[in-house]
N, C-alpha and C positions, 0 to 999 in steps of 0.2 A: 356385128353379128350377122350372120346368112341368116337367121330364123325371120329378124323382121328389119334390119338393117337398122339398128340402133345402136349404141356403144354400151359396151356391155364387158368386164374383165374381173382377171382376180393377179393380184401381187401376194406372191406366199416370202416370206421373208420372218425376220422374228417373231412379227403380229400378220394379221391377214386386216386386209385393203381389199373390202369389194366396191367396186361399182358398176351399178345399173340401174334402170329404170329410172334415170336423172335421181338417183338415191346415193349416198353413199355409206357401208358400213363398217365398222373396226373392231377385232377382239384386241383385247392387250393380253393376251396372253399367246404361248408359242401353240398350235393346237395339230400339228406335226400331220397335218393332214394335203393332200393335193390340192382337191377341188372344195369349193363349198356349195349351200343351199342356202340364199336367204330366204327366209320366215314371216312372214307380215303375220303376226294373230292379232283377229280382230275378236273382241271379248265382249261377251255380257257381263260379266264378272270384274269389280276390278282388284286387282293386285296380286291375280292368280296367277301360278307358275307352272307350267305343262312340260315332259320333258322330252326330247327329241332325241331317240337312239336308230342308230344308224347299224344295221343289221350286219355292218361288217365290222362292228366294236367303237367304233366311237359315237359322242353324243354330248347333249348341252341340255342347259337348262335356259326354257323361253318365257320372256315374258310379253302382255299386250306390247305392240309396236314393231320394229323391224329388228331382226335376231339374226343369226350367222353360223350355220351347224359346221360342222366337219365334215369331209364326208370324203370315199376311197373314189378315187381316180383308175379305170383303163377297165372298170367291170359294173357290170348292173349291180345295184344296191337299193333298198328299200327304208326309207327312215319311216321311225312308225313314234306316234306322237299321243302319249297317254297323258294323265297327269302326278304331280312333282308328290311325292312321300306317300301315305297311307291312303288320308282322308278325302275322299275325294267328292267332292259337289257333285249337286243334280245338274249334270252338265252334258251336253253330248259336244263331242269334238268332230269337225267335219275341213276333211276328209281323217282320217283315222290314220291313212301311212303314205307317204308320197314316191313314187318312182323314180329313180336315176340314171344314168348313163352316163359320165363325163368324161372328159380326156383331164390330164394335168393339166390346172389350171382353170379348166371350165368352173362355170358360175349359175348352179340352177336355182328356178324362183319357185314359191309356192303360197300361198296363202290359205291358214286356218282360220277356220271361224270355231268361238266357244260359245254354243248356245247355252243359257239357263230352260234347266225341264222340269215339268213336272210330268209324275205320271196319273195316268187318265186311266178309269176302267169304266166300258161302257156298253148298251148291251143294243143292236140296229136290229128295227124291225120295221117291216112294212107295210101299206095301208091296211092290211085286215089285221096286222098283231100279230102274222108269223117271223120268226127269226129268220134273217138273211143269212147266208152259211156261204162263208168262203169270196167273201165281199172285201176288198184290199179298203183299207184306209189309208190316210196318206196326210203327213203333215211336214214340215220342215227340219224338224229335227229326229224323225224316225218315219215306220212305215209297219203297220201289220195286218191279216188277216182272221175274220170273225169264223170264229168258230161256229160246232153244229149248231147250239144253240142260240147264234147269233151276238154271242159276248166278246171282247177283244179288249187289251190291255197295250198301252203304249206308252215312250215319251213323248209328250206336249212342247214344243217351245214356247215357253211366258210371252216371249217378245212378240209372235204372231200366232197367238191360240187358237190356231183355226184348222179344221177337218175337211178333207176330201173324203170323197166316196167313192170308187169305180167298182162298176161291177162286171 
């Protein structure tokens, strides 16, 4: 690879053969695509299935661990990574959709994280009891700003429930 001089490829043939990142990964199935994307999700959740569609028609279903999208070769492409059927958990997904560019044959990497969230409503004031207005909060799994009357409504990450303040 010129990016960082590692060994890094893809074999397209009846299954796809990636490797990289001293990794290696395999679909068995034929998935008629150029290049791929692997996936690393790391999950708070276990046994969750997210799915990964690739904004020029193809897509997969990923589970926690390393995964293998499809994805179009010779044009910029976006796979955007929601979760699998209706139901969907207190979760935020990050990053939300990953960017591409490949030649045939290229191998790009990505890495999601599936936070577990809850949501938080809560209301900042300051030393005399007036509401702060328009004070960003800030946490790991999301980001909002306090309204006039100093009230604000977010997702929490479980894993590290903790609040920023900048004003």
């Amino acid at each position: 690879s010129s990016y960082n001089k590692k060994l890094s490829g893809n074999l397209n043939l009846d299954s796809n053969l990636v490797v990289g990142g001293n990794h290696v990964a395999m679909s068995s199935d034929y998935l008629g695509s150029d290049a791929s994307m692997i996936v690393d999700v790391d999950s708070d959740i276990d046994g969750i299935e997210l799915r990964a569609d690739d904004l020029n028609g193809s897509g997969a279903i990923l589970r926690p661990g390393r995964n293998v999208v499809p994805v179009s070769a010779y044009k910029s492409g976006v796979v955007q990574f929601d979760f699998q059927g209706t139901d969907a958990p207190a979760a935020a997904i990050q990053p939300a959709r990953a960017p591409y560019h490949l030649n045939k044959g290229g191998v790009a990497y990505q890495q999601v994280h599936l936070m577990k969230t809850t949501t938080v409503f809560g209301r900042l004031l300051d030393g005399r009891g007036q509401p702060l207005r328009g004070v960003h909060v800030l946490n790991h799994a999301s980001r909002g700003v306090t309204e006039a009357d100093g009230f604000f409504s977010m997702e929490l990450s479980t894993k590290t429930p903790t609040l920023e303040v900048v004003r």
